[in-house]
C-alpha positions as CSV (number, residue, x, y, z in Angstrom):
1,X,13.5,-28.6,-2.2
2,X,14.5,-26.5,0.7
3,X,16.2,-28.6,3.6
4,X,13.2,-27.9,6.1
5,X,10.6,-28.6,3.2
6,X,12.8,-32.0,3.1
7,X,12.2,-33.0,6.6
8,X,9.1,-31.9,6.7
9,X,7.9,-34.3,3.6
10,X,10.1,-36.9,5.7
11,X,8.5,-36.4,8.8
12,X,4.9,-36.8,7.3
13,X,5.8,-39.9,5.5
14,X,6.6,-41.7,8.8
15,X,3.5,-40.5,10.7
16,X,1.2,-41.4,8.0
17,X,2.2,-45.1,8.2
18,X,1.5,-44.6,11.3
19,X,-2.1,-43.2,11.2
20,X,-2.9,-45.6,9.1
21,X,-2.3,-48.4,11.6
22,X,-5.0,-46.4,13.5
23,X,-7.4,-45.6,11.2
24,X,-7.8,-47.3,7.8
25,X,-8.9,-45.1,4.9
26,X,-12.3,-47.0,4.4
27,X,-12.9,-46.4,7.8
28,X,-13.3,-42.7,6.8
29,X,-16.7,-43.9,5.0
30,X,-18.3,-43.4,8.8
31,X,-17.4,-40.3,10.2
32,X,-20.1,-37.8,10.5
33,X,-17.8,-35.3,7.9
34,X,-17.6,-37.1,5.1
35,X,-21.2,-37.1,3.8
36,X,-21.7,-33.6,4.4
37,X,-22.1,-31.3,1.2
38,X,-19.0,-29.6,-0.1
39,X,-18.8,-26.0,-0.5
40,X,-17.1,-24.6,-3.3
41,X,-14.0,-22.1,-2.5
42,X,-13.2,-21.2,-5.8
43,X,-16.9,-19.9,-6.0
44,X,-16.8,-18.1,-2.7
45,X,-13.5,-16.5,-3.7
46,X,-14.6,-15.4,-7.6
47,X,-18.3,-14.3,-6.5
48,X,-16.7,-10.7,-5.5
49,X,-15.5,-7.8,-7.3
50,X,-12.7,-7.1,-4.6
51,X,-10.1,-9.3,-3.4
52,X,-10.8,-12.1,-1.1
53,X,-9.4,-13.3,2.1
54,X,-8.6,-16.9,3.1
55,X,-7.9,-16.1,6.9
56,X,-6.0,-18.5,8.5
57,X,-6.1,-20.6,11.6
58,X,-2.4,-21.2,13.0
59,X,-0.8,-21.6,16.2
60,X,2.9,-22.0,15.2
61,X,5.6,-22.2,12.2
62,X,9.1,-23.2,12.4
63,X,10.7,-19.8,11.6
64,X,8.4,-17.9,14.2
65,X,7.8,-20.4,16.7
66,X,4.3,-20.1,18.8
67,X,2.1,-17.2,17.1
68,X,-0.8,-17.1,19.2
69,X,-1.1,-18.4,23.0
70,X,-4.7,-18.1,23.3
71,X,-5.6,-20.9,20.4
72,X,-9.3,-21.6,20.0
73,X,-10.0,-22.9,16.7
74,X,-13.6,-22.3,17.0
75,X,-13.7,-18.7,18.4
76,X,-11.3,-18.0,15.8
77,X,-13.5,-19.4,12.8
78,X,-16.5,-17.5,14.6
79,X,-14.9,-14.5,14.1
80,X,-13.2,-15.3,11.1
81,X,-17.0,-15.4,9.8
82,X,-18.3,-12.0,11.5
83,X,-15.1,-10.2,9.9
84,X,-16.0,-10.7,6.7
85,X,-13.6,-13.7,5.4
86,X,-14.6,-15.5,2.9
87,X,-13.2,-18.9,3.2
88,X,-11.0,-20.6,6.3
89,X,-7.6,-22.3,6.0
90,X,-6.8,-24.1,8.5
91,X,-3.2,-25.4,9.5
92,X,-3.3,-29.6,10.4
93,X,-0.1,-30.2,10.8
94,X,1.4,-31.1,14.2
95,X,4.9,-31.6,14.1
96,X,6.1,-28.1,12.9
97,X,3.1,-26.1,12.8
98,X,1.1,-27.3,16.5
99,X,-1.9,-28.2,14.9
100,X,-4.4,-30.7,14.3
101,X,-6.7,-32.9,11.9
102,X,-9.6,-32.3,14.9
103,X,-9.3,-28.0,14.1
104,X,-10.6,-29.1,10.7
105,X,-13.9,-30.9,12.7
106,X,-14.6,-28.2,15.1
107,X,-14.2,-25.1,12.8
108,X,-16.4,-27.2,10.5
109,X,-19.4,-27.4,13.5
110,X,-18.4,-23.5,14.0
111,X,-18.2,-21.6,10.3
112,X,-20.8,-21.7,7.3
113,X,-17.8,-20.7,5.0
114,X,-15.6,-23.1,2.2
115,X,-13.1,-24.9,4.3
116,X,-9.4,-25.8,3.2
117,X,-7.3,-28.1,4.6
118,X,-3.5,-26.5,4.9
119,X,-0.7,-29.4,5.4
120,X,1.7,-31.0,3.4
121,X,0.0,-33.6,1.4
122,X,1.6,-36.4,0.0
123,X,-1.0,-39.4,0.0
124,X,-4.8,-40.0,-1.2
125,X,-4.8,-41.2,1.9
126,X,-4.6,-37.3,3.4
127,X,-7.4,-36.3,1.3
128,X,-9.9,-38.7,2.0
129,X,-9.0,-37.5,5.8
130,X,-9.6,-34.4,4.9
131,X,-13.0,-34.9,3.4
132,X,-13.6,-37.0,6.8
133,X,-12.9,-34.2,8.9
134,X,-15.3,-32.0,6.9
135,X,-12.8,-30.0,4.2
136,X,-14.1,-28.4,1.3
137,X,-10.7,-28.1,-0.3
138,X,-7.4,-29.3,-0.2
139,X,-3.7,-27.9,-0.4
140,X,-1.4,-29.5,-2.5
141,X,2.2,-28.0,-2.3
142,X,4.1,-28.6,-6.2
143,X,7.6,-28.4,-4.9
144,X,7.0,-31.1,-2.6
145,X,5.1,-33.4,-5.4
146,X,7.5,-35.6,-7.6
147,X,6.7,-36.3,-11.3
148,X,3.6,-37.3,-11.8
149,X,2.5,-37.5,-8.0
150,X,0.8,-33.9,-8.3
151,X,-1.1,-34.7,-11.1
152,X,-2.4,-38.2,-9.5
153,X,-3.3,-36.1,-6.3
154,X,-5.5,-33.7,-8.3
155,X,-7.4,-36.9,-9.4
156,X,-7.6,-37.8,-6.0
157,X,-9.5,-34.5,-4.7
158,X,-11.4,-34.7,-7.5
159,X,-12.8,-38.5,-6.8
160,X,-13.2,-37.5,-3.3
161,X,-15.0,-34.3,-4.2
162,X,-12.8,-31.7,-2.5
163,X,-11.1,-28.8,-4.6
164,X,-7.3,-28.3,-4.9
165,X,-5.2,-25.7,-4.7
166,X,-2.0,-26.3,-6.1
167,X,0.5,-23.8,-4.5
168,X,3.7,-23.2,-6.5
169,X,6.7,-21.6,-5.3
170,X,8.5,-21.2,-9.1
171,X,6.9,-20.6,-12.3
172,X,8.5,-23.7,-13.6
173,X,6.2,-25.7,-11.3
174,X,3.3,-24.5,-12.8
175,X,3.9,-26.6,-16.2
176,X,3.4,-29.7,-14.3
177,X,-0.2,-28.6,-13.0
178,X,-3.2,-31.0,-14.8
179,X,-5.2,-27.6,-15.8
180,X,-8.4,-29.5,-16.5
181,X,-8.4,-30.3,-12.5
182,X,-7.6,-27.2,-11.7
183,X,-10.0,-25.2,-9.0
184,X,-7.6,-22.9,-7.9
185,X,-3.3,-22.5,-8.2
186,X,-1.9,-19.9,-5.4
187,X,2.0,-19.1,-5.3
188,X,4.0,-19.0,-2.0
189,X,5.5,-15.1,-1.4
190,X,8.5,-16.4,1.0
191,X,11.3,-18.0,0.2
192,X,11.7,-21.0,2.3
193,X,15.2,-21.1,2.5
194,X,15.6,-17.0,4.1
195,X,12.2,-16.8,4.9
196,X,11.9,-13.1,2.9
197,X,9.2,-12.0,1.1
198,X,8.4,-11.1,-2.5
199,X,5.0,-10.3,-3.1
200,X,6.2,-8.6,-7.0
201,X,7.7,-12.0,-7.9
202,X,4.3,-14.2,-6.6
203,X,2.4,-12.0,-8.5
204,X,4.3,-12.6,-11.8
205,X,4.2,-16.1,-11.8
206,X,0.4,-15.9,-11.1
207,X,0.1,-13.5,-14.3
208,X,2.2,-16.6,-16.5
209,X,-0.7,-18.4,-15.6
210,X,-3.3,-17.9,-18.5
211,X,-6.3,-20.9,-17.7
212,X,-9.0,-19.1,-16.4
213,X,-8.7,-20.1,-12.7
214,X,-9.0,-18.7,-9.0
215,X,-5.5,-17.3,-8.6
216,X,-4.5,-16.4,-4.6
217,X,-1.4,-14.8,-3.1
218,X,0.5,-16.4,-0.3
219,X,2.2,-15.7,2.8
220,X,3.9,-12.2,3.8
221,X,0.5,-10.0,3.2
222,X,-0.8,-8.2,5.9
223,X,-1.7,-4.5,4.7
224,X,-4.3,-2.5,2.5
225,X,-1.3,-1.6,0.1
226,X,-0.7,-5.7,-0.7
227,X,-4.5,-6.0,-1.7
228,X,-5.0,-3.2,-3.8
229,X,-1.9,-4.5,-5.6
230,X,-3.1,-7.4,-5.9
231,X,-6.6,-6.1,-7.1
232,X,-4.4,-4.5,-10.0
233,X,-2.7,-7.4,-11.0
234,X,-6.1,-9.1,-11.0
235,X,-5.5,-11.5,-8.0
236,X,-8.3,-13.0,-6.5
237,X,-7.1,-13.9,-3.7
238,X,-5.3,-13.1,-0.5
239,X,-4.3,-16.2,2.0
240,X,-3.7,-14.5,5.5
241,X,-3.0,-15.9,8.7
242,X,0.1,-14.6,10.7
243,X,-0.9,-11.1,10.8
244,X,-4.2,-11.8,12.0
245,X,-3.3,-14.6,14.4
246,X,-1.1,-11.5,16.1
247,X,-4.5,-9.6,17.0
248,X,-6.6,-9.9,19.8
249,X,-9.4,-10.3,17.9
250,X,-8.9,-12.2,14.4
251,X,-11.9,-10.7,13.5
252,X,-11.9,-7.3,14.3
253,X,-8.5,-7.6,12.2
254,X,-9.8,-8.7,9.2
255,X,-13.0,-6.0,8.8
256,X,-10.4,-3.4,9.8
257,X,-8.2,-4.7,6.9
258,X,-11.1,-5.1,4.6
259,X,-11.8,-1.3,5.3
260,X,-8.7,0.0,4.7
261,X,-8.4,-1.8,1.7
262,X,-11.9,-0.7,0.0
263,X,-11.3,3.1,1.1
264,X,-8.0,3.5,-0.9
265,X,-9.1,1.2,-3.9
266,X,-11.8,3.6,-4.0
267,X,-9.6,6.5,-3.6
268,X,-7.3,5.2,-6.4
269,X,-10.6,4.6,-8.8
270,X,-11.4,8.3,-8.3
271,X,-8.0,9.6,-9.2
């Protein structure tokens, strides 16, 4: 595991214990989110012909530092909605990433599309939170799961009635994946320890996957060119957040994107 994925996993260990001195995980049972009806992602993201966008809600990272200034979680989902996404990831994760498990809440109240959760979850305790908050789906990262642990959190999302993505970063990890839980398995394009970005290699170990499951691209996409790619690899799925978080208006990003990409998919189906 990459040194900041390592501190990171650390970091979240401590504040969970901390959390829970707070707020028990029974307690969950009684906020307003966690008897509302779950919407499928995987659904929303296989119902189209085209690839699909997961757009993103995120104020920070710790290679870029602050992304966006202006941070409304709820204007963003808002337009997020009128652009044309067609689910919402939103980043909960305070220390390195500036965000929070009450964005999950209020883009819940603002959005009618499947919501995931986007943190580093190492605890059942996480995705009952999740499902508190009002998620639809969960992330779960495989490089930061130990033997069995990835596995037993699948079970988890499943009990709790949530989805899981499982995100891979190397095509080993994707042996250790329960396939029978599987809603949806995505693969990280940068390399944590430079930061670069290989959308090719993502791609590949998204083809090694043969169950018939959502498969979505990660991090590092921002242009017409990456979806049609993707389209032609039969991907899905795009997650995208930094590029749009960049624009004025999230929104207005994502139809233009969604434009570009349909005019030269077409363009390439007529040649």
């Amino acid at each position: 595991m990459a040194d900041i994925l390592s501190e990171i996993v650390e970091t979240t260990r401590e504040n969970l214990v901390k959390r829970r001195r707070q707020v028990s995980i029974s307690d969950f049972n009684s906020f307003e989110g966690y008897e509302l009806p779950r919407r499928s992602m995987s659904e929303a993201l296989s119902e189209r012909d085209e690839v699909a966008i997961i757009a993103e809600i995120k104020k920070a990272s710790p290679s870029k530092g602050i992304i966006r200034n202006d941070f409304d979680p709820t204007a963003l989902a808002m337009q997020y909605v009128e652009g044309g996404a067609s689910a919402i990831s939103v980043l909960t994760d305070a220390p390195y990433f500036q965000g929070k498990i009450d964005y999950l809440w209020e883009v819940r109240q603002a959005a009618d599309l499947p919501l995931l959760r986007k943190d580093f979850i190492i605890d059942p305790y996480q995705i009952e939170e999740a499902r508190a908050y009002g998620a639809d789906a969960v992330l779960l990262i495989a490089t930061v799961l130990e033997g069995s642990q990835l596995q037993e959190l699948q079970h988890a999302a499943r009990e709790a009635g949530l989805e899981a993505l499982v995100e891979c970063y190397h095509a080993d990890e994707t042996g250790r994946i329960d396939y029978e839980l599987l809603d949806m398995v995505g693969v990280n394009n940068r390399d944590l320890t430079d930061f670069s970005v290989d959308l090719h290699r993502g791609v590949q170990i998204l083809e090694s996957v043969k169950q018939p499951v959502v498969k979505i691209s990660e991090s590092g996409l921002g242009s017409a060119d990456d979806l049609v790619y993707l389209y032609e690899h039969d991907i899905d799925a795009a997650l995208i957040g930094e590029s749009f978080m960049r624009e004025p208006d999230a929104g207005k990003a994502v139809k233009k994107l969604l434009a570009a990409y349909k005019q030269q998919l077409n363009s390439e189906i007529q040649k």
